[in-house]
PQR file of N, CA, C, O and H, with PARSE charges and radii, in Angstrom:
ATOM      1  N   UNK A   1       1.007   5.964 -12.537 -0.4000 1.5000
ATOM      2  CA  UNK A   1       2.401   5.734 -12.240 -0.0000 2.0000
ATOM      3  C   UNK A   1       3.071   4.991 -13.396  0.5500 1.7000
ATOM      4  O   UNK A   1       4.182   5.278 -13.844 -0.5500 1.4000
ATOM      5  N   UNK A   2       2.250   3.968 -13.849 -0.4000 1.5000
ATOM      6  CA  UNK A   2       2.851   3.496 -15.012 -0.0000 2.0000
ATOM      7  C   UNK A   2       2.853   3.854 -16.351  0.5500 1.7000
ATOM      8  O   UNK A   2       3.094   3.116 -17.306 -0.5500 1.4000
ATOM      9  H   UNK A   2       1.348   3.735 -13.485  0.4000 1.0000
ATOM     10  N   UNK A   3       2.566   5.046 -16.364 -0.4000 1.5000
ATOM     11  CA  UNK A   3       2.720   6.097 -17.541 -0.0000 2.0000
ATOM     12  C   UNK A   3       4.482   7.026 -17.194  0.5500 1.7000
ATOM     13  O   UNK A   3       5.451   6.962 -17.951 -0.5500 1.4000
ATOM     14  H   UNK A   3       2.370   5.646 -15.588  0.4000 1.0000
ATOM     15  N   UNK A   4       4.447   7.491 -16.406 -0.4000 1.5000
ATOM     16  CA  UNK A   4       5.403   8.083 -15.615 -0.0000 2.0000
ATOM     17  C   UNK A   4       6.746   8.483 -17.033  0.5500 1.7000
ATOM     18  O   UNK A   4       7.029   7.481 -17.689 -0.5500 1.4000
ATOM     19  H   UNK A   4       3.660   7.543 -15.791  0.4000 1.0000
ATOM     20  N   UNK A   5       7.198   9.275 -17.294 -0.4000 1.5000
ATOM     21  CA  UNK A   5       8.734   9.171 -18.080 -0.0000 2.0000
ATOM     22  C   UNK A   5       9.779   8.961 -17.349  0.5500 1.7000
ATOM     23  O   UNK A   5      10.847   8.839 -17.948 -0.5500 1.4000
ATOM     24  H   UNK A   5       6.969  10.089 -16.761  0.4000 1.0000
ATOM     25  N   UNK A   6       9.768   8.877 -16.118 -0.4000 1.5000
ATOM     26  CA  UNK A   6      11.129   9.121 -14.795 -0.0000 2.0000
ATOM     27  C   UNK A   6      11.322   7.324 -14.437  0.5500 1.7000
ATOM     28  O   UNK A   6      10.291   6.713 -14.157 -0.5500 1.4000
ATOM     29  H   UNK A   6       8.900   8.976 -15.632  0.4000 1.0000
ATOM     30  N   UNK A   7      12.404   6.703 -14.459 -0.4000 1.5000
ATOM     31  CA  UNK A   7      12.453   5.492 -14.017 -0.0000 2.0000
ATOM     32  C   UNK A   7      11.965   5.520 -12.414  0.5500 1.7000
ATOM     33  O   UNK A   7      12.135   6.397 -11.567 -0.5500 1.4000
ATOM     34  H   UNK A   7      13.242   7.199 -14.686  0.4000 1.0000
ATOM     35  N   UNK A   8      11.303   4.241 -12.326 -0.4000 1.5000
ATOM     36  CA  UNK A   8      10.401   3.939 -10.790 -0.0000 2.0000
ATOM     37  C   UNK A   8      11.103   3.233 -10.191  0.5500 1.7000
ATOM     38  O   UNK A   8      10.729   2.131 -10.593 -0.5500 1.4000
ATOM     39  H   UNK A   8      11.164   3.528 -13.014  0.4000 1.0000
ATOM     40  N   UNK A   9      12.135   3.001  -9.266 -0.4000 1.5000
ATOM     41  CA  UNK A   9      12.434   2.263  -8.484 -0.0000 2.0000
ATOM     42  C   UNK A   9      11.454   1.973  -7.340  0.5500 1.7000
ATOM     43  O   UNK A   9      10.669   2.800  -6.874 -0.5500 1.4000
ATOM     44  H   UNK A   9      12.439   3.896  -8.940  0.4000 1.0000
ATOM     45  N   UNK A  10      11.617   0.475  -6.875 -0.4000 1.5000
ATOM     46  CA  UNK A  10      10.900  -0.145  -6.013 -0.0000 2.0000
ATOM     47  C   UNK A  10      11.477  -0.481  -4.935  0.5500 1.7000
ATOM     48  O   UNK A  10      12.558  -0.888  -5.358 -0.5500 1.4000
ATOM     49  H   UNK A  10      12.254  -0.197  -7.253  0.4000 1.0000
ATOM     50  N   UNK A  11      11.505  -0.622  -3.522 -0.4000 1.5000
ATOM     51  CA  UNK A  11      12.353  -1.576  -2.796 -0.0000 2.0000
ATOM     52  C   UNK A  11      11.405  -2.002  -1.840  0.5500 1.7000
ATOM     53  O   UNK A  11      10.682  -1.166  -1.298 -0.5500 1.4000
ATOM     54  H   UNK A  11      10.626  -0.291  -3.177  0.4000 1.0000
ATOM     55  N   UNK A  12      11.295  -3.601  -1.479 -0.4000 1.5000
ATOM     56  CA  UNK A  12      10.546  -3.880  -0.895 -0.0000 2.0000
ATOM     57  C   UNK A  12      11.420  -4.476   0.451  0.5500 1.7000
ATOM     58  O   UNK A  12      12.140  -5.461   0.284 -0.5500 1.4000
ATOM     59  H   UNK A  12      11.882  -4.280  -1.919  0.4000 1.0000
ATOM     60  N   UNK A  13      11.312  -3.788   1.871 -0.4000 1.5000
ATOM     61  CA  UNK A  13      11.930  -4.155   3.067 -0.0000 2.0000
ATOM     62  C   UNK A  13      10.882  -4.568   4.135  0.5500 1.7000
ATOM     63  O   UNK A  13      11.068  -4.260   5.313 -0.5500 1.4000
ATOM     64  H   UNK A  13      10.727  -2.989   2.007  0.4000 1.0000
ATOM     65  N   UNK A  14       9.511  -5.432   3.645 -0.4000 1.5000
ATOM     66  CA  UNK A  14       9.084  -6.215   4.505 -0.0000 2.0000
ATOM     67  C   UNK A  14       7.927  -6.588   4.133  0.5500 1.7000
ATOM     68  O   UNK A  14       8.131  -7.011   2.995 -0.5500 1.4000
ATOM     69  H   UNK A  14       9.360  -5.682   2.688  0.4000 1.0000
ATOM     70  N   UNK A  15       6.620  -6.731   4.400 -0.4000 1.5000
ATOM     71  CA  UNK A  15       6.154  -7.702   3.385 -0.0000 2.0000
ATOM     72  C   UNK A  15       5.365  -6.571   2.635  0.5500 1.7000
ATOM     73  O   UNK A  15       5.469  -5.360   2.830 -0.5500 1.4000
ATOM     74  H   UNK A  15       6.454  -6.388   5.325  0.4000 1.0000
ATOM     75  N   UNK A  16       4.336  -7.390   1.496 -0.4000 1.5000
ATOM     76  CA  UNK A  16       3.842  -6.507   0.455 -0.0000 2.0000
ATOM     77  C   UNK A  16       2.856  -7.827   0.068  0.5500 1.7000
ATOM     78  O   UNK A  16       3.254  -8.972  -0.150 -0.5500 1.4000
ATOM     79  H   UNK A  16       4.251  -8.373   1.337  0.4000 1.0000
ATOM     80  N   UNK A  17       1.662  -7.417   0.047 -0.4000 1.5000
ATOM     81  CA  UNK A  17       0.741  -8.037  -0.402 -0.0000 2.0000
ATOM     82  C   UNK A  17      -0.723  -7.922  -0.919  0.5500 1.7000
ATOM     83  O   UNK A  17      -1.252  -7.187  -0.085 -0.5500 1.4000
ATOM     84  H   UNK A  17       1.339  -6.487   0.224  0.4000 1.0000
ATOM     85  N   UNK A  18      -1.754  -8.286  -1.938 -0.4000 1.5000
ATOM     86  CA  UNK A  18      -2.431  -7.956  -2.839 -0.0000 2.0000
ATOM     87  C   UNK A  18      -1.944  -6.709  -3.632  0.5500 1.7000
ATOM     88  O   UNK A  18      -0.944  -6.639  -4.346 -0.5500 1.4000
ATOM     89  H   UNK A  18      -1.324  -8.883  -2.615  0.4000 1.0000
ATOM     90  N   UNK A  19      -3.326  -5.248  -3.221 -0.4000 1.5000
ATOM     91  CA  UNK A  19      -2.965  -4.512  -4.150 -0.0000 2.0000
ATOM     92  C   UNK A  19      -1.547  -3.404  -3.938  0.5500 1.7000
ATOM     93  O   UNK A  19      -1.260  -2.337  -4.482 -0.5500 1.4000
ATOM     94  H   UNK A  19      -4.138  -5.306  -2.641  0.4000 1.0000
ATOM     95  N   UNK A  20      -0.908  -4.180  -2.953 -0.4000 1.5000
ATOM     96  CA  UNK A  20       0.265  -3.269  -2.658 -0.0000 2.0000
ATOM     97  C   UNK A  20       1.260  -3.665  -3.396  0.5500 1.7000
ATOM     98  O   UNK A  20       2.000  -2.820  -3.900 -0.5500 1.4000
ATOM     99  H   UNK A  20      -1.142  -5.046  -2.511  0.4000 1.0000
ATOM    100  N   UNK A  21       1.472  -5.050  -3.604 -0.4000 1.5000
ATOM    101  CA  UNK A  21       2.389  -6.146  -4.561 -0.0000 2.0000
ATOM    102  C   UNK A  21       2.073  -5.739  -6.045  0.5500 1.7000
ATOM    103  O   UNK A  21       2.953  -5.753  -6.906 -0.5500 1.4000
ATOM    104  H   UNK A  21       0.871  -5.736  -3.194  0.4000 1.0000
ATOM    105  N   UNK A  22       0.843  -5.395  -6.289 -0.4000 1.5000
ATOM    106  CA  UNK A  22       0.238  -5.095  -7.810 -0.0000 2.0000
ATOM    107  C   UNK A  22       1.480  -4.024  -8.271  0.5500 1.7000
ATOM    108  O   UNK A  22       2.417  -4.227  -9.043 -0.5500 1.4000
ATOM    109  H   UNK A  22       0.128  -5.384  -5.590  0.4000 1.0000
ATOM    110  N   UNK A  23       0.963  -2.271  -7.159 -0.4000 1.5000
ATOM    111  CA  UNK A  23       1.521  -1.293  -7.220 -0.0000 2.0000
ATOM    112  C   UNK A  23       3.403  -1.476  -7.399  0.5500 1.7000
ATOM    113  O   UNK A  23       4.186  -1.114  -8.277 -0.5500 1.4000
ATOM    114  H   UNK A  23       0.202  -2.106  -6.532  0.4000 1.0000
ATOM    115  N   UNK A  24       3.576  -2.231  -6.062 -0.4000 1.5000
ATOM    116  CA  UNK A  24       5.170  -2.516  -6.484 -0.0000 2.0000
ATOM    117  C   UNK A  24       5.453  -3.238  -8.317  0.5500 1.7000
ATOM    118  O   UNK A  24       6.415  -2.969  -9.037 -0.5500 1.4000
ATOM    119  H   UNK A  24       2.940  -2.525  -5.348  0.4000 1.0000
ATOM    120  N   UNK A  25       4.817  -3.744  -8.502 -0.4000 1.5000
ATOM    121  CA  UNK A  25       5.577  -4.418  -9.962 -0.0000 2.0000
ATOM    122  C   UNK A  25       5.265  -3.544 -11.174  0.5500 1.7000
ATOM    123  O   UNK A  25       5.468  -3.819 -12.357 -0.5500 1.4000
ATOM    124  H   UNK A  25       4.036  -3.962  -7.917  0.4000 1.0000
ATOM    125  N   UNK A  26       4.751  -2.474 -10.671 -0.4000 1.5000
ATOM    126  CA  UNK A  26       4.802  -1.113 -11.515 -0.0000 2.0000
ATOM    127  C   UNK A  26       5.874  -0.542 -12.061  0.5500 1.7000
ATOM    128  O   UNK A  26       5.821   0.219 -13.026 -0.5500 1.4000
ATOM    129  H   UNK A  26       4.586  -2.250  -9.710  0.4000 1.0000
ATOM    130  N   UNK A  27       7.192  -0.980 -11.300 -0.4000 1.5000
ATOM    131  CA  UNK A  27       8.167  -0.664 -10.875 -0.0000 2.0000
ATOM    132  C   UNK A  27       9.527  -0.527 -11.733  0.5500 1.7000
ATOM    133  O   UNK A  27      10.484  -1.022 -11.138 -0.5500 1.4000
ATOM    134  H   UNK A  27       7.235  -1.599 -10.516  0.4000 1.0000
ATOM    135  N   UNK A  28       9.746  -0.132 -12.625 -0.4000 1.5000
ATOM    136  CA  UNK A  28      11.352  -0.471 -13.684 -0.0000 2.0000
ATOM    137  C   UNK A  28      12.234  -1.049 -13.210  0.5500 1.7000
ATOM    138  O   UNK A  28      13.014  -1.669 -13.934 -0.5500 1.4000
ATOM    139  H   UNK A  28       8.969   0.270 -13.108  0.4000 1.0000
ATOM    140  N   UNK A  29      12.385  -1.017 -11.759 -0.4000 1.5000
ATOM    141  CA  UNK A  29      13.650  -2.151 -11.084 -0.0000 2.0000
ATOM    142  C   UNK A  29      13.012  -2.378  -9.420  0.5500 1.7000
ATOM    143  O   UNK A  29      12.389  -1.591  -8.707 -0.5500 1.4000
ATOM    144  H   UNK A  29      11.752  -0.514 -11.171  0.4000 1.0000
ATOM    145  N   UNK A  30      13.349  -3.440  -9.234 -0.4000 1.5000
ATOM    146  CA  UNK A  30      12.482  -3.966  -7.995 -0.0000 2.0000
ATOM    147  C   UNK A  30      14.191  -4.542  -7.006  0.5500 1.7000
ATOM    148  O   UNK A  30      15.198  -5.216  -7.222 -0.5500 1.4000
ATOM    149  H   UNK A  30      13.855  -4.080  -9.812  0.4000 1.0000
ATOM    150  N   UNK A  31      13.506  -3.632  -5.784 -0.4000 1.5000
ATOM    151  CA  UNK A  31      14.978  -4.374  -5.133 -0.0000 2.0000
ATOM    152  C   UNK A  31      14.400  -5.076  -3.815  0.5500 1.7000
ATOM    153  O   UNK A  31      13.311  -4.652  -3.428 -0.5500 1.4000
ATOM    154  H   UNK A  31      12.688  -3.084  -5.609  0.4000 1.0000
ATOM    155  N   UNK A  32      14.912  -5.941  -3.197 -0.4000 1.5000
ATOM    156  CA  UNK A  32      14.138  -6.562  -1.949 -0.0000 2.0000
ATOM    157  C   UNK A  32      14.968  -6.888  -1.032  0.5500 1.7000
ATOM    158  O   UNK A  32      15.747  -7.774  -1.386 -0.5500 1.4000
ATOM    159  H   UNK A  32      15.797  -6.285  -3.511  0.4000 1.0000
ATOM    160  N   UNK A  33      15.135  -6.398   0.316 -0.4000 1.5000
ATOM    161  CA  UNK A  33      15.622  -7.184   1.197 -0.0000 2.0000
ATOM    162  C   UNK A  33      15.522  -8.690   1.432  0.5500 1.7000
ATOM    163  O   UNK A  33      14.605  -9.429   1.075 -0.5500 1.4000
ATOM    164  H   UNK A  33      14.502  -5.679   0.603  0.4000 1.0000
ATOM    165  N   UNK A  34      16.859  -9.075   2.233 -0.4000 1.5000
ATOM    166  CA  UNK A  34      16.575 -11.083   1.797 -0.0000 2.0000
ATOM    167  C   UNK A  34      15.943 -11.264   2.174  0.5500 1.7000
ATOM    168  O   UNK A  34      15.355 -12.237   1.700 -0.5500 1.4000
ATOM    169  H   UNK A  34      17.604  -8.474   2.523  0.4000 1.0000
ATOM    170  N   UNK A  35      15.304 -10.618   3.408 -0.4000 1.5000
ATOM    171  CA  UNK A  35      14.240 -11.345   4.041 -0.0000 2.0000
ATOM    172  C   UNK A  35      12.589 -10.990   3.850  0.5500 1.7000
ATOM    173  O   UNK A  35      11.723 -11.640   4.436 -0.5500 1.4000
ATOM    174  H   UNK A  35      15.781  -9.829   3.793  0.4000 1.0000
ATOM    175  N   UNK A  36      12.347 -10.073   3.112 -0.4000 1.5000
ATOM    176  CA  UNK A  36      11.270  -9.729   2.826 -0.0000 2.0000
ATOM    177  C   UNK A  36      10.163 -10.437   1.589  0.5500 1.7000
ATOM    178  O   UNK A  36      10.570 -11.336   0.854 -0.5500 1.4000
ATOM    179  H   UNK A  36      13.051  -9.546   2.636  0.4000 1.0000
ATOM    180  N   UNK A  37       9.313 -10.113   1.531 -0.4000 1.5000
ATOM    181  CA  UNK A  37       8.212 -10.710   0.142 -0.0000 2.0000
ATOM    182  C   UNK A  37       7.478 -10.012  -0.087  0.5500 1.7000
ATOM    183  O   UNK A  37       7.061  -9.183   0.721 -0.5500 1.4000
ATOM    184  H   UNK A  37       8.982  -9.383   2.128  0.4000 1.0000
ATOM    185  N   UNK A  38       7.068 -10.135  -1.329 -0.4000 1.5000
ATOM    186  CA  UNK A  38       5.794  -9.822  -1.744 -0.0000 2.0000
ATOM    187  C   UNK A  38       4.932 -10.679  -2.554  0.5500 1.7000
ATOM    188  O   UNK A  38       5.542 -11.559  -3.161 -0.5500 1.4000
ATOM    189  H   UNK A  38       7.407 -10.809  -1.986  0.4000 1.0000
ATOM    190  N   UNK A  39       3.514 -10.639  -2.735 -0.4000 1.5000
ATOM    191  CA  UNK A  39       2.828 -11.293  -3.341 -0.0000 2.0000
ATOM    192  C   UNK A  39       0.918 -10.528  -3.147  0.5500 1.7000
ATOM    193  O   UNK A  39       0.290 -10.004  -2.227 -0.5500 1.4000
ATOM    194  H   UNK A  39       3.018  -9.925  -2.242  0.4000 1.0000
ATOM    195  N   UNK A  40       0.597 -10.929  -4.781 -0.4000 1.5000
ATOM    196  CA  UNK A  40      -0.941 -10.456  -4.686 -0.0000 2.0000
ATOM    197  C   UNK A  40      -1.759 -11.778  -4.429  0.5500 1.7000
ATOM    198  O   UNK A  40      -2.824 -11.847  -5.042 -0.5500 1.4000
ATOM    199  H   UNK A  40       1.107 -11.355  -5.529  0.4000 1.0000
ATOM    200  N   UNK A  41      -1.431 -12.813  -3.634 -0.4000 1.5000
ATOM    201  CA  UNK A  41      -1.979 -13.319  -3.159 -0.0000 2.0000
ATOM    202  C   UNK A  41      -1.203 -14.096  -1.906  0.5500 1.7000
ATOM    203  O   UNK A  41       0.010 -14.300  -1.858 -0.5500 1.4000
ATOM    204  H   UNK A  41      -0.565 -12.757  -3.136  0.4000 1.0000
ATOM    205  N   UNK A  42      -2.178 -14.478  -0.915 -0.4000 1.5000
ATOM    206  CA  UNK A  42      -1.313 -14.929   0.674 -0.0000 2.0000
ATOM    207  C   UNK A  42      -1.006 -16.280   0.047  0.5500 1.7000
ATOM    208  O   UNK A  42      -1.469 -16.572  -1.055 -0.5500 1.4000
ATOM    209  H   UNK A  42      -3.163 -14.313  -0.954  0.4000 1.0000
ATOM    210  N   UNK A  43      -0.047 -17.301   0.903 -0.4000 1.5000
ATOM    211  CA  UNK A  43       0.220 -18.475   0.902 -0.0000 2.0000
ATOM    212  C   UNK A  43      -0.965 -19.185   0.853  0.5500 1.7000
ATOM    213  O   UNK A  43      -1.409 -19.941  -0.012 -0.5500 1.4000
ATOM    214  H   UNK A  43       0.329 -17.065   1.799  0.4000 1.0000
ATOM    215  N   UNK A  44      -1.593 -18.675   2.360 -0.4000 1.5000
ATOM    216  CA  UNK A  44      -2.955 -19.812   2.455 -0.0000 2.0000
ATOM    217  C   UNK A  44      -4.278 -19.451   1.271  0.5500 1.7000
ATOM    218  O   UNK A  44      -5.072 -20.320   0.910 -0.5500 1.4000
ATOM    219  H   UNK A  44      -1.233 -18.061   3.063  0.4000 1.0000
ATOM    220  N   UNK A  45      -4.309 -18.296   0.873 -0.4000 1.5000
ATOM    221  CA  UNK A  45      -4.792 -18.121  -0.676 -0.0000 2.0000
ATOM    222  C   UNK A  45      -4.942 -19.099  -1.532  0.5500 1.7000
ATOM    223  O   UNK A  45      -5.953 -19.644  -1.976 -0.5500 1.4000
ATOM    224  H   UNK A  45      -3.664 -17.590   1.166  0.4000 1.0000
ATOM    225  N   UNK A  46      -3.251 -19.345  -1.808 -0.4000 1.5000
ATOM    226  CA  UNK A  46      -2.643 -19.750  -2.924 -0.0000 2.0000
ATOM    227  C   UNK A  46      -3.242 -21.390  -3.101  0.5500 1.7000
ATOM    228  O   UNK A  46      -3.509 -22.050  -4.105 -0.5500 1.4000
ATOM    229  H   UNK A  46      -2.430 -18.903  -1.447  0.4000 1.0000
ATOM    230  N   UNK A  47      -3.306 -21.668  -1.766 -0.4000 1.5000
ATOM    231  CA  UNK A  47      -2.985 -23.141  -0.987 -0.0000 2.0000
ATOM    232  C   UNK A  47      -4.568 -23.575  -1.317  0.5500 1.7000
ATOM    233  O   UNK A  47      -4.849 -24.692  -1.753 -0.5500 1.4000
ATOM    234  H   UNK A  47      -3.089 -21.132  -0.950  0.4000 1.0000
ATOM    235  N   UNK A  48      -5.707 -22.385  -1.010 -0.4000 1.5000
ATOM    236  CA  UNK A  48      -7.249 -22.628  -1.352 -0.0000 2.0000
ATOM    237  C   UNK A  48      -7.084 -23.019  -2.382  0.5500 1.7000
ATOM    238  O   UNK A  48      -7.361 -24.209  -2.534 -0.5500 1.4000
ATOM    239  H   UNK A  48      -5.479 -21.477  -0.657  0.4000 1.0000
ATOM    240  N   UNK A  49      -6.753 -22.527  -3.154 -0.4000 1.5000
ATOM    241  CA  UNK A  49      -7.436 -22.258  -4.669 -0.0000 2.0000
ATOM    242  C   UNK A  49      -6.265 -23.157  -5.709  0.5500 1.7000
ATOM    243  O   UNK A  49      -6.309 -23.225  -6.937 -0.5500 1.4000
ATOM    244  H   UNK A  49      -6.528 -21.560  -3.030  0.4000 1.0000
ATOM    245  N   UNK A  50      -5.244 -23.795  -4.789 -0.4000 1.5000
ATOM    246  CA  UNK A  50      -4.519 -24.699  -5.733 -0.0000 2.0000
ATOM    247  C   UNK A  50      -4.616 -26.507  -5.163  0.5500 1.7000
ATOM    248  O   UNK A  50      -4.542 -27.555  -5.805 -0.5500 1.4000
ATOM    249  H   UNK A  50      -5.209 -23.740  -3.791  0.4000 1.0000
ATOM    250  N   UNK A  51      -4.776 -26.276  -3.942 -0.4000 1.5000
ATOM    251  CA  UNK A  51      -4.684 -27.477  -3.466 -0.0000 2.0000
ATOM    252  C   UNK A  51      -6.181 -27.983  -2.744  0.5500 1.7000
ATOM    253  O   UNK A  51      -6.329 -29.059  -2.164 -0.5500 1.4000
ATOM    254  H   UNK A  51      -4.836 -25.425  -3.421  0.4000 1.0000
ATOM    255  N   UNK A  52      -7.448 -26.731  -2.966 -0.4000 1.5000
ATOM    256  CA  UNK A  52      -8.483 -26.789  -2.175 -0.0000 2.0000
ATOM    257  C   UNK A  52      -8.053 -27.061  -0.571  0.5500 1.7000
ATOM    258  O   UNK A  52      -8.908 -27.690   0.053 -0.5500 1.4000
ATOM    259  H   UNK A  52      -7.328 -25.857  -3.437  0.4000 1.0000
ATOM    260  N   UNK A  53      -7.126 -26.767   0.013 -0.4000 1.5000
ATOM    261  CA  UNK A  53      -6.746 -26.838   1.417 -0.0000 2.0000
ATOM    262  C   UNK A  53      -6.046 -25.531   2.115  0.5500 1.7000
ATOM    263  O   UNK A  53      -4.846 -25.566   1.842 -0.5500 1.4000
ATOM    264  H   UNK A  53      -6.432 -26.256  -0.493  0.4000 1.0000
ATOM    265  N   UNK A  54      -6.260 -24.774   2.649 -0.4000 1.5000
ATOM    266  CA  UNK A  54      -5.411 -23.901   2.861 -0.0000 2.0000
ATOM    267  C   UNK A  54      -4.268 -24.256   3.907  0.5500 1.7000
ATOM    268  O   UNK A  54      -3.166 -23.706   3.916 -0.5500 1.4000
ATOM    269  H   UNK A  54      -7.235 -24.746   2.871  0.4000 1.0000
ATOM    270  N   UNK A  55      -4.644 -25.168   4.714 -0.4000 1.5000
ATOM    271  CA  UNK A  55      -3.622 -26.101   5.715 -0.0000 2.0000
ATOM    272  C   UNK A  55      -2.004 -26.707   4.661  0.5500 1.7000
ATOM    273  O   UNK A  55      -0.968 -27.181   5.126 -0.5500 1.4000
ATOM    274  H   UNK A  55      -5.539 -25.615   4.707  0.4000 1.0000
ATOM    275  N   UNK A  56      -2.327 -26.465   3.282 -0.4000 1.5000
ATOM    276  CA  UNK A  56      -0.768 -26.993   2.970 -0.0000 2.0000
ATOM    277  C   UNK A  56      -0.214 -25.500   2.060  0.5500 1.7000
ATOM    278  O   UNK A  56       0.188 -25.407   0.900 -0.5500 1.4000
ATOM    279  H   UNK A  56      -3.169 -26.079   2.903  0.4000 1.0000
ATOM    280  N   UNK A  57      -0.394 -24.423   3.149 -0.4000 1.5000
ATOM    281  CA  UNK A  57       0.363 -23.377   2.683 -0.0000 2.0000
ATOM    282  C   UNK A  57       1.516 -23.145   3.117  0.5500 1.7000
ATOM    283  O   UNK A  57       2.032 -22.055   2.871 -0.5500 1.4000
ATOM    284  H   UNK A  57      -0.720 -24.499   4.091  0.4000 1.0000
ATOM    285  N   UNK A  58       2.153 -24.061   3.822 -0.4000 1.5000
ATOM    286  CA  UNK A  58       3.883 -24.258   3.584 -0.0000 2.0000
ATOM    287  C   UNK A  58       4.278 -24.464   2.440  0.5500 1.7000
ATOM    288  O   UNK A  58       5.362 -23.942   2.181 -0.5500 1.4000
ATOM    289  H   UNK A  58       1.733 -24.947   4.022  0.4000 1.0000
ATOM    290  N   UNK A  59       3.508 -25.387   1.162 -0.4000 1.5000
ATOM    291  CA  UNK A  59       3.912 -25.999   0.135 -0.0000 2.0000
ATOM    292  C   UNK A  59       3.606 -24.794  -0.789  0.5500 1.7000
ATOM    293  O   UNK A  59       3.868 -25.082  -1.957 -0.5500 1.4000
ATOM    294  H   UNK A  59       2.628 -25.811   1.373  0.4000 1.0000
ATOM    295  N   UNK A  60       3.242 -23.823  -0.669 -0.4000 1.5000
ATOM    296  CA  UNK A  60       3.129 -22.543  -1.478 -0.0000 2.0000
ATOM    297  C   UNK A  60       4.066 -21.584  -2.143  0.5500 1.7000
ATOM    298  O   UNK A  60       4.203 -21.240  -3.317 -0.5500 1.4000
ATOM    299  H   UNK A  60       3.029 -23.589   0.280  0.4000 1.0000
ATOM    300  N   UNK A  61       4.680 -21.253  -1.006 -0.4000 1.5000
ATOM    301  CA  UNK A  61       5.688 -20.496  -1.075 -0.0000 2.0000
ATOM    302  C   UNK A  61       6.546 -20.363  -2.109  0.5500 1.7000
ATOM    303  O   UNK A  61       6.827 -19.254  -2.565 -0.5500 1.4000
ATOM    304  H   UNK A  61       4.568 -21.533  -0.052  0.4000 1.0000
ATOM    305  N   UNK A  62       7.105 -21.627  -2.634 -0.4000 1.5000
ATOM    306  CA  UNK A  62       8.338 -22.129  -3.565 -0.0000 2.0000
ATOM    307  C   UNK A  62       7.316 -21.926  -4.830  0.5500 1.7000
ATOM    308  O   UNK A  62       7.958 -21.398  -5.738 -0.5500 1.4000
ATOM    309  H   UNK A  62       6.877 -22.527  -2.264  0.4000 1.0000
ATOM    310  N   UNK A  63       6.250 -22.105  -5.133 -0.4000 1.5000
ATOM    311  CA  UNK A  63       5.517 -21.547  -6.431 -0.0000 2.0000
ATOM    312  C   UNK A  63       5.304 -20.790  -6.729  0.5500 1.7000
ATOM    313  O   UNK A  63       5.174 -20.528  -7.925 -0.5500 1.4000
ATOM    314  H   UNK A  63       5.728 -22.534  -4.395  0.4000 1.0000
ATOM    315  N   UNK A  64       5.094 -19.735  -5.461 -0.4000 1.5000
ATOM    316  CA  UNK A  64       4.579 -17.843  -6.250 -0.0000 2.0000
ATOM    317  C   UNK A  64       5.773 -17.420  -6.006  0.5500 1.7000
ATOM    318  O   UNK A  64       5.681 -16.195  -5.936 -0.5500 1.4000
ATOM    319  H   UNK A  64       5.200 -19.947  -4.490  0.4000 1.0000
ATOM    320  N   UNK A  65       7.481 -17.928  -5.736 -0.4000 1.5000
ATOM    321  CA  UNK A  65       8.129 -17.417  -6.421 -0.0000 2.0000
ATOM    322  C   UNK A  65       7.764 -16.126  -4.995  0.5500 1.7000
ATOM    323  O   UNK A  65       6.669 -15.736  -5.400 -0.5500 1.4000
ATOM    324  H   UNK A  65       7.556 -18.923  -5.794  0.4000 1.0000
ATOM    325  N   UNK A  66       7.944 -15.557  -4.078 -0.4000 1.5000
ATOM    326  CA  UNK A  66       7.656 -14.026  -3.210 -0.0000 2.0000
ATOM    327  C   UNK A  66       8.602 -13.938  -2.614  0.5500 1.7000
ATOM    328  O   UNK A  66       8.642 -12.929  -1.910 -0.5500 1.4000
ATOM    329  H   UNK A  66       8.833 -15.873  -3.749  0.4000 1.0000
ATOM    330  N   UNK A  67       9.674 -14.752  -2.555 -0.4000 1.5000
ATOM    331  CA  UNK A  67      11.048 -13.962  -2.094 -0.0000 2.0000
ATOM    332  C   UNK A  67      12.095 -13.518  -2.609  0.5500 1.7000
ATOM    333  O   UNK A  67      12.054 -13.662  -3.831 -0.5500 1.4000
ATOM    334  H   UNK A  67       9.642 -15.572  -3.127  0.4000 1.0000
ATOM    335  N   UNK A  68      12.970 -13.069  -2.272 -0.4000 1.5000
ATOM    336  CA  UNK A  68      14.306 -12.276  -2.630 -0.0000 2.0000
ATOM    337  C   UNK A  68      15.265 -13.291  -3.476  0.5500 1.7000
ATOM    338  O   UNK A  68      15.297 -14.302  -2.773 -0.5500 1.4000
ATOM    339  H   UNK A  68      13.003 -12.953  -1.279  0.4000 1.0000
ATOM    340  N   UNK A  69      15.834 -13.458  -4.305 -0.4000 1.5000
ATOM    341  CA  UNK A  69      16.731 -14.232  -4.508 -0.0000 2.0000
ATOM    342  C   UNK A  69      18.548 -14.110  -3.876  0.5500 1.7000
ATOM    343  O   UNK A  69      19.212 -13.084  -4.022 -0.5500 1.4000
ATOM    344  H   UNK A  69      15.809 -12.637  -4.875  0.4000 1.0000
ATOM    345  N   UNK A  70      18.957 -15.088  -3.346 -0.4000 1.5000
ATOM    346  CA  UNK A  70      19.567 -14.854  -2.455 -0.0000 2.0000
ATOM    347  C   UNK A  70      21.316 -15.434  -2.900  0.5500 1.7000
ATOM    348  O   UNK A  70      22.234 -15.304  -2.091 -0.5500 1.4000
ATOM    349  H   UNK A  70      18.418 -15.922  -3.227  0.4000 1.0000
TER
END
């Protein structure tokens, strides 16, 4: 797909995550509903492997950056 000559539009209208998030950023223009996300990794993921806790994956969110800008 990412060879492709045809521009790829993306739109993401609900969630999207690991290798589905990969596939979306394949994408030449990415559009997202406000309320939707994506990400190749979950909150509580993020939360293991940054904070060794997955219990402070509220505090995640605002770092991987997985929502719409509004």
């Amino acid at each position: 797909m990412a060879e492709l000559p045809t521009p790829i539009v993306c739109c993401v209208i609900g969630e999207g995550e690991s290798g589905g998030a990969l596939a979306i950023g394949v994408g030449d223009r990415l559009l997202m509903m406000e309320n939707a996300w994506y990400s190749v990794i979950s909150p509580e993921g993020c939360a293991s492997i940054l904070y060794r806790d997955a219990a402070k994956a509220p505090e995640a969110p605002p770092l991987l950056k997985i929502t719409a800008r509004t």
